[in-house]
C-alpha positions in Angstrom: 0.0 0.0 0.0 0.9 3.4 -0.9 0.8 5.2 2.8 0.9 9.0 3.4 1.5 10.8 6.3 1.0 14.1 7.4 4.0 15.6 9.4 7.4 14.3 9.1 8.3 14.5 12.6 9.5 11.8 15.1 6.3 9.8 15.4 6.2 9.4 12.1 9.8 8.4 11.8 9.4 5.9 15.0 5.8 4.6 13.3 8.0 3.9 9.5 10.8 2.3 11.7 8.4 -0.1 13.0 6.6 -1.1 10.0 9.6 -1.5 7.5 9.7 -4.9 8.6 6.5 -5.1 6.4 6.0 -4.3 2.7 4.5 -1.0 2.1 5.9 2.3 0.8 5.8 5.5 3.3 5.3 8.9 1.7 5.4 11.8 4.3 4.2 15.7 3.7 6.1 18.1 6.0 7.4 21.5 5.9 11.0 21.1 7.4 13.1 20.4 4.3 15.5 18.2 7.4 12.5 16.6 9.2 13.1 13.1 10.6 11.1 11.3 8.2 12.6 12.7 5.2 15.5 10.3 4.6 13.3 7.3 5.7 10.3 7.8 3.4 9.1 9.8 0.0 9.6 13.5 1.2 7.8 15.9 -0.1 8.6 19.7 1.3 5.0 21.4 1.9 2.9 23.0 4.2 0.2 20.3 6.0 -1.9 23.0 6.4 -2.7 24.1 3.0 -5.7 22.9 1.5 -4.3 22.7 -2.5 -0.7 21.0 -0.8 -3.0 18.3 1.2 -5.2 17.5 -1.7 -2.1 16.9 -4.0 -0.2 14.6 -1.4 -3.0 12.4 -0.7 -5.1 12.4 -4.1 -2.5 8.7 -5.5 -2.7 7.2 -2.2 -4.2 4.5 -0.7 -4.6 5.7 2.7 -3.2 9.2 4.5 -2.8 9.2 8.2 -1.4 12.3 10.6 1.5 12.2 13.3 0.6 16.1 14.1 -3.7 17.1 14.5 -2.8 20.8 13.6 -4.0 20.1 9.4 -6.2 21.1 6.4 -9.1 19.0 7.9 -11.3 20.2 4.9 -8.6 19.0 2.8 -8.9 15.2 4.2 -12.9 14.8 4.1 -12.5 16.0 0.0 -9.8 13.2 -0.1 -12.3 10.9 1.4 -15.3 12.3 -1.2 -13.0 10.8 -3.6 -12.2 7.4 -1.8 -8.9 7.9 -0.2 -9.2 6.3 3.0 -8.6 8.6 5.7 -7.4 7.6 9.5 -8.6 8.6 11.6 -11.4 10.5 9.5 -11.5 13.9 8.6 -14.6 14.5 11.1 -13.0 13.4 14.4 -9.4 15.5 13.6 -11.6 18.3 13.3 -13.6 17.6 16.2 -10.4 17.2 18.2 -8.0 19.9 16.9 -10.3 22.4 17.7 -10.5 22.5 21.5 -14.0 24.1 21.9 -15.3 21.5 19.8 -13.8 19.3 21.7 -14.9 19.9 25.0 -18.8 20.1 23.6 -17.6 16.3 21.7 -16.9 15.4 25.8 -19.9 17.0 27.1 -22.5 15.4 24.1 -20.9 11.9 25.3 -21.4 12.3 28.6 -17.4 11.9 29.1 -16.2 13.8 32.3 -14.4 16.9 31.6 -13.9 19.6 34.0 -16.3 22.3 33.9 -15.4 24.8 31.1 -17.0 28.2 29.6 -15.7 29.4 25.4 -14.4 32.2 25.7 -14.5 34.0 21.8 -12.1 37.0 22.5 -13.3 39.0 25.1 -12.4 38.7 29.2 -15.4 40.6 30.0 -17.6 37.8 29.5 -16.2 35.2 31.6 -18.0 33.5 34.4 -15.7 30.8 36.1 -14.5 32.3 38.9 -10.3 32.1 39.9 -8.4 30.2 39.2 -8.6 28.8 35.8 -7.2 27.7 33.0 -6.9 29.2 29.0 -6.6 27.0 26.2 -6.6 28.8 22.5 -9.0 26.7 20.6 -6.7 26.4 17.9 -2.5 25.9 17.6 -1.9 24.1 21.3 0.8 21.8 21.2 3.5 20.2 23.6 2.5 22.8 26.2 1.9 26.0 24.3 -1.5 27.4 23.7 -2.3 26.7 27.5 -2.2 29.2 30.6 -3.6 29.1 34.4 -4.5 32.3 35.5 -4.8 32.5 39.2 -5.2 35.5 40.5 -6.7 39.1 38.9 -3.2 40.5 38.7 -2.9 37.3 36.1 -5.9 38.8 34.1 -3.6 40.8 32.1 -2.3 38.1 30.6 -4.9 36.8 29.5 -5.2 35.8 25.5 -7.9 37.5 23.1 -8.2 34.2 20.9 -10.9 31.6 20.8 -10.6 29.9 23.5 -11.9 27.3 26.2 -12.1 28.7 29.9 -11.9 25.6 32.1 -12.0 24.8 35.7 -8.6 24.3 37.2 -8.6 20.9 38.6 -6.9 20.1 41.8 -4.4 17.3 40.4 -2.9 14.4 42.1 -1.6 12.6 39.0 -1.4 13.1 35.4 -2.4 9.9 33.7 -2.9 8.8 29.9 -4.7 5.6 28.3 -4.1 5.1 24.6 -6.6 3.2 22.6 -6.8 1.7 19.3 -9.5 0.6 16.7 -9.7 -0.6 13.6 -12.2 -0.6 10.7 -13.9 -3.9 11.6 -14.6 -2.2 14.9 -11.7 -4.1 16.7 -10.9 -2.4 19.8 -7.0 -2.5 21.9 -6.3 -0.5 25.1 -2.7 0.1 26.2 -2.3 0.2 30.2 -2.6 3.3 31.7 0.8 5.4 32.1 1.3 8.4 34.9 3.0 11.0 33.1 5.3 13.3 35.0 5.5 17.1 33.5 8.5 19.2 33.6 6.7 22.1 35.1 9.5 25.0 33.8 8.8 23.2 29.9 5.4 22.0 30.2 6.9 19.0 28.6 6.4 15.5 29.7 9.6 14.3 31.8 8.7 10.5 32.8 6.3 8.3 31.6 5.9 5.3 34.5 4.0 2.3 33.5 1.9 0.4 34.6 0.6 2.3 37.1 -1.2 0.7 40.3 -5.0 1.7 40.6 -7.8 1.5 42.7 -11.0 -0.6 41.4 -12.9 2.4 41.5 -10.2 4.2 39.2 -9.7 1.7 37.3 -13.3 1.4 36.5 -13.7 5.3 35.7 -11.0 5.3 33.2 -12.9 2.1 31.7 -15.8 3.9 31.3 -14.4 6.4 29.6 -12.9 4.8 27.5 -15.5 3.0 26.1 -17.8 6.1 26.1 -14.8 7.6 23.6 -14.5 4.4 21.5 -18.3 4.1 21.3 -18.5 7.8 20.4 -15.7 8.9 17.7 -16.9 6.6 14.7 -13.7 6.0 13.3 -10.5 3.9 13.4 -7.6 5.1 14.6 -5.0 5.7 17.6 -6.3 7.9 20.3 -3.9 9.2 23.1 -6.4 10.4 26.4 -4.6 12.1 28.8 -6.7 12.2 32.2 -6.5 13.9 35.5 -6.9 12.1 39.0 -7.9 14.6 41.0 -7.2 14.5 45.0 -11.1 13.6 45.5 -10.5 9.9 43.6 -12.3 11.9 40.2 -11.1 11.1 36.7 -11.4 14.0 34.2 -10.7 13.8 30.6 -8.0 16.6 29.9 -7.6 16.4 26.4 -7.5 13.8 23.6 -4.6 13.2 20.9 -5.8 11.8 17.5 -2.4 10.3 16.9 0.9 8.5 18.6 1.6 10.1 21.7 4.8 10.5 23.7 2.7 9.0 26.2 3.3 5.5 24.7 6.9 6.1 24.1 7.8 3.5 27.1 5.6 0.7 25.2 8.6 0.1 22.1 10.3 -2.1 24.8 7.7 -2.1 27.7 4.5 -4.1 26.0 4.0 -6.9 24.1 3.6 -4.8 21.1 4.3 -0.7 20.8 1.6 1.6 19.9 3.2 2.5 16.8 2.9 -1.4 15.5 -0.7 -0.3 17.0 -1.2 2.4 14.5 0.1 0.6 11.1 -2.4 -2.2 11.9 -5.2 0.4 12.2 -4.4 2.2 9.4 -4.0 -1.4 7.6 -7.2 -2.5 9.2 -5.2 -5.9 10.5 -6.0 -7.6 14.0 -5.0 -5.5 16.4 -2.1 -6.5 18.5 -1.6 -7.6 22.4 -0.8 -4.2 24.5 0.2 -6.3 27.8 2.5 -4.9 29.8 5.7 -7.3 30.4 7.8 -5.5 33.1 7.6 -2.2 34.7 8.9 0.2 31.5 9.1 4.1 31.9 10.3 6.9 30.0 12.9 10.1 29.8 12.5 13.0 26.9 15.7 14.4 25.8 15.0 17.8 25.1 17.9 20.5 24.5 19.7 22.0 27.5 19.2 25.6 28.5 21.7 28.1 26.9 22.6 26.0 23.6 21.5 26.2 20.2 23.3 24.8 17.3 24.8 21.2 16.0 23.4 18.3 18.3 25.7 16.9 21.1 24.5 14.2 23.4 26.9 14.6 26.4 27.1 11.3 28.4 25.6 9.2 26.0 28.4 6.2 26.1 27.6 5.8 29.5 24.1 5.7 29.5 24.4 3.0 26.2 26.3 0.8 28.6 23.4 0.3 31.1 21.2 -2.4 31.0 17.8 -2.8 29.8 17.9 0.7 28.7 17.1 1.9 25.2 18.3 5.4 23.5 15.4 6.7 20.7 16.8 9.7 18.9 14.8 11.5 16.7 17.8 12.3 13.4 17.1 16.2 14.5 20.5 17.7 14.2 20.2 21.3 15.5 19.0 21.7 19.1 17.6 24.5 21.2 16.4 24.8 24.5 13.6 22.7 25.2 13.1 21.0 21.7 12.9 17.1 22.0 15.3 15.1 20.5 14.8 12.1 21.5 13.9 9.9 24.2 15.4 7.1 26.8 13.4 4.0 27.8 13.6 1.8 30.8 12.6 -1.3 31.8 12.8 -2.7 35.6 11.4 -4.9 38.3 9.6 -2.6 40.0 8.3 0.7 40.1 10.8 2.0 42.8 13.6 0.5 41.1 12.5 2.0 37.7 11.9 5.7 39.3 15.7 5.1 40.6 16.3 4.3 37.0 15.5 7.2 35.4 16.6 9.7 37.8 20.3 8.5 37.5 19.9 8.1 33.7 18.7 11.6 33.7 21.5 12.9 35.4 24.0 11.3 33.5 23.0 12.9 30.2 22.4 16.6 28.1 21.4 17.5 25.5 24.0 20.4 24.1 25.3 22.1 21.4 28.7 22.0 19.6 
């Protein structure tokens, strides 16, 4: 099958790693001319989010997919007018890369969300008293596009953009469930992961899985998750990134129609990874076994404070000489401060012994430039 994917970044290039070992060819639409996937598939050099530029990449395929939500939606459901098969379909990207859409997509389902309010431009209008959070409707991505404002000194800096006003949720961990369907109406879940932020970045820093639950949790997260599968009438790979709140509550933060970093830990960590996940969905094979089969976590390598320029991993021989510890990098070869490069997994008996893991593995390596 001819295979197109729009976005050329590292999920692409992690999902075209994975499936090499089967026979298809991998065309990939990005706008970096040095994106990871271009020396690994068909580049072509173009803008994702121009209608004419989608419409031309996809129009000889036999399938196009995303790694990135942020593209010409419109673009896809003509492509699928015209019988290219589009996954996950053009409706549910939409739904989800527009946040106010997506919040009222949570609030049709009955999926718990916290309380939110749209905001279309003006602060004068809002309702939900302090503090809260702002999330553009459009454009948010590894941690940009989202704000807490806490007090009325923060009001200032407040954004004038569509946007979501949502009720700040008092958080005692950060958790993420990705699922999987296919076109026969197969469905996979991956065990949950906790997902530790960087709170200077707003990046993910670990990923721990699995994680131990109650059977109340676990049930809630269940439940939502099958309310999402039931809802999104589509196939595809769906990364839900929840909130436990201190009360025992799950709330549905936001959804990813795509690989996640999320699932990062699950290349060495599970039976199968979710990006052998996502080439049998867009393939519409059996889905494959998500089990975990030891404690995995995760470590991004992002760039170091204070250096831009040609790549340098400092420590890296040492870290290749642990055990049961993998190295992902991403073929990016100019860093900056706080763009990912790549990532470390883990793998241990234990969840203690895997936090001590990736504490020492990140302090033994950064991310610099030459």
């Amino acid at each position: 099958m001819k295979i197109g994917i729009l976005g050329g970044g590292q999920l692409g290039r992690m999902l075209i790693q994975e499936a090499l070992k089967y026979d298809d060819e991998f065309y990939t639409l990005d706008p970096a001319p040095d994106a990871p996937c271009h020396n690994i598939s068909y580049f072509t050099q173009g803008n994702f989010n121009d209608y004419e530029t989608v419409l031309n990449f996809g129009k000889d395929k036999d399938v196009v997919t995303i790694e990135i939500e942020h593209v010409n939606a419109d673009a896809l459901a003509e492509l699928e007018s015209q019988g290219i098969k589009v996954v996950p379909n053009s409706n549910i990207i939409k739904t989800i890369q527009q946040k106010i859409l997506q919040k009222q997509f949570y609030k049709t389902h009955d999926i718990p969300s916290p309380e939110f309010e749209v905001m279309d431009g003006s602060s004068d209008e809002i309702k939900m008293p302090l503090p809260f959070v702002q999330k553009m409707n459009t454009g948010g991505y590894d941690g940009k596009g989202v704000q807490v404002i806490r007090t009325a000194e923060d009001m200032k800096n407040l954004w004038t953009q569509d946007s979501v006003i949502e009720k700040l949720v008092d958080i005692d961990k950060e958790l993420s469930v990705i699922v999987a369907r296919n076109e026969n109406g197969e469905t996979k879940t991956f065990p949950v992961t906790e997902m530790v932020a960087d709170p200077k970045l707003n990046l993910l820093d670990f990923n721990i899985c699995p994680v131990v639950l109650s059977e109340d949790i676990e049930e809630q997260i269940n439940s939502i998750t099958e309310k999402f599968l039931n809802a999104i009438n589509s196939p595809g790979l769906f990364a839900i990134e929840l909130f436990l709140d201190k009360e025992g509550k799950v709330w549905v933060n936001e959804t990813a129609p795509r690989l996640h970093n999320s699932g990062h830990q699950s290349q060495e960590g599970n039976a199968n990874s979710q990006f052998e996940q996502m080439y049998r969905v867009v393939k519409n094979l059996p889905l494959a076994d998500t089990d975990a089969i030891i404690y995995s976590g995760m470590l991004n390598l992002v760039g170091a404070e204070g250096y831009s320029g040609k790549v340098v991993y400092e420590g890296m021989e040492e870290v290749l000489r642990l055990p049961e510890t993998y190295v992902h990098l991403y073929g990016k070869t100019e860093t900056k401060p706080g763009r990912k490069m790549g990532h470390i997994n883990v793998l241990a008996e234990s969840r203690e012994e895997l936090m001590e893991k990736l504490v020492m593995v990140k302090g033994m390596v950064r991310v610099i430039a030459k």
